[in-house]
DRENDO-1510 file (C-alpha; in Angstrom, 1 decimal, always signed):
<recs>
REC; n; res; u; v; w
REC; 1; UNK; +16.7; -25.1; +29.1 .
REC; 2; UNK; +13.9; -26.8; +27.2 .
REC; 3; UNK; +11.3; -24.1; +28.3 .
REC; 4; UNK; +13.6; -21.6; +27.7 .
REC; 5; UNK; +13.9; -22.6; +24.1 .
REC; 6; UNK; +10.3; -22.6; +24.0 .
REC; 7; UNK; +9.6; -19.9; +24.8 .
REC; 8; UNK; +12.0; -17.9; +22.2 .
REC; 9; UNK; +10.5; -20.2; +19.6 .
REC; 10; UNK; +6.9; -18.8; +20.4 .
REC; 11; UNK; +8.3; -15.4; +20.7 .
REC; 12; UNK; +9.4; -15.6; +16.8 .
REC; 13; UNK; +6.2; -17.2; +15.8 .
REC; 14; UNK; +4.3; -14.0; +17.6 .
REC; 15; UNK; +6.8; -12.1; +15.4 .
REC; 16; UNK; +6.9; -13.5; +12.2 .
REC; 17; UNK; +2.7; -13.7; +12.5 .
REC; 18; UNK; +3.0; -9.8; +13.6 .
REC; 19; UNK; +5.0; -9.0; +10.2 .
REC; 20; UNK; +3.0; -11.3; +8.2 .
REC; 21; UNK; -0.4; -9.1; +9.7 .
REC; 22; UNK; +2.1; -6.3; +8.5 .
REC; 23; UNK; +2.5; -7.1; +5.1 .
REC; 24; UNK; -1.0; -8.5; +4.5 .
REC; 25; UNK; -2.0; -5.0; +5.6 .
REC; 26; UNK; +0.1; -3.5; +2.8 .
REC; 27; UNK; -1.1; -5.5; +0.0 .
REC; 28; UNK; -4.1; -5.1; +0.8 .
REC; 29; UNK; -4.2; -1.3; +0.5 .
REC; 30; UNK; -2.2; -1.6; -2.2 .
REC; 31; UNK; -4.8; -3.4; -3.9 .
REC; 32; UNK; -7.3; -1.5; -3.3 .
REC; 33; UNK; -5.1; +1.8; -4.2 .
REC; 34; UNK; -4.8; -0.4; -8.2 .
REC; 35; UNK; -8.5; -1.2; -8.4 .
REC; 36; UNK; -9.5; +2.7; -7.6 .
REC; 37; UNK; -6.7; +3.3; -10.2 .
REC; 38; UNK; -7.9; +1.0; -12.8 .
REC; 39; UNK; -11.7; +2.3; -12.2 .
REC; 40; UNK; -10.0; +5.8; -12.9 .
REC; 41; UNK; -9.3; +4.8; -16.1 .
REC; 42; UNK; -12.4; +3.6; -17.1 .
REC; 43; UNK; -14.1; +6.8; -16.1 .
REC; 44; UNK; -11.2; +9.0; -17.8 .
REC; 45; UNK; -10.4; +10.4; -14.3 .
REC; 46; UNK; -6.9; +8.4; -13.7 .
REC; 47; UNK; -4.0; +10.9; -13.2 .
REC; 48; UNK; -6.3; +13.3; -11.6 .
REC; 49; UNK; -5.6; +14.4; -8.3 .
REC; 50; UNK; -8.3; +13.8; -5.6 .
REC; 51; UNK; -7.6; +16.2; -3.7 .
REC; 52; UNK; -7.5; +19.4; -5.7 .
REC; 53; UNK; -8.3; +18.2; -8.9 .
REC; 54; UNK; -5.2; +19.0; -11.0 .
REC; 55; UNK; -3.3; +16.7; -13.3 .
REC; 56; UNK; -0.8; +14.2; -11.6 .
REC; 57; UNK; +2.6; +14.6; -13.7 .
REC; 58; UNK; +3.5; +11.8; -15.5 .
REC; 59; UNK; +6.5; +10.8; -13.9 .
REC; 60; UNK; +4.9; +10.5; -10.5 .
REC; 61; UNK; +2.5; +8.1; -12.7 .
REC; 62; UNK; +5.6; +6.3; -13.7 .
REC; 63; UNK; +7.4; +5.6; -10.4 .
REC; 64; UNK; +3.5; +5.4; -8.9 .
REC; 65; UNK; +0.8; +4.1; -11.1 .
REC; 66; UNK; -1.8; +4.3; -8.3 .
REC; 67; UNK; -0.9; +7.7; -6.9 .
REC; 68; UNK; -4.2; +9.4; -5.8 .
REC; 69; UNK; -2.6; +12.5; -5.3 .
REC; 70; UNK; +0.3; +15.2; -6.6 .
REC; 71; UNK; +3.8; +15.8; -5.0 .
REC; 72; UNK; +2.1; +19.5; -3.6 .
REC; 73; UNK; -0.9; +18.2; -2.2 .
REC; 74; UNK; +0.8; +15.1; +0.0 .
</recs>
């Protein structure tokens, strides 16, 4: 009964916290993803790709304004 109950209530805490953790995760590199971005920009390097050096097209730019990288080098 009762600790039954209780014990589901906890379990949705854990997971709710656990997504939260999740999402806070996300943000978080997705922050940092828009500052390197932004620091791009003022060093005329934005829409470069890191990993080869080639230009990013502009419609990955578009959909993905922090991209790092092109479609090839994924």
């Amino acid at each position: 009964g009762t600790e039954t109950a209780e014990q589901e209530s906890n379990t949705d805490e854990v997971e709710e916290f656990a997504a939260d953790l999740t999402m806070e995760k996300q943000l978080e590199e997705r922050l940092k993803n828009i500052d390197a971005a932004l620091q791009k920009i003022e060093s005329d390097a934005y829409g470069i790709c890191e990993l080869c050096g080639k230009p990013i097209s502009i419609e990955r730019l578009k959909a993905n304004p922090e991209a790092r990288t092109h479609t090839k080098c994924l």
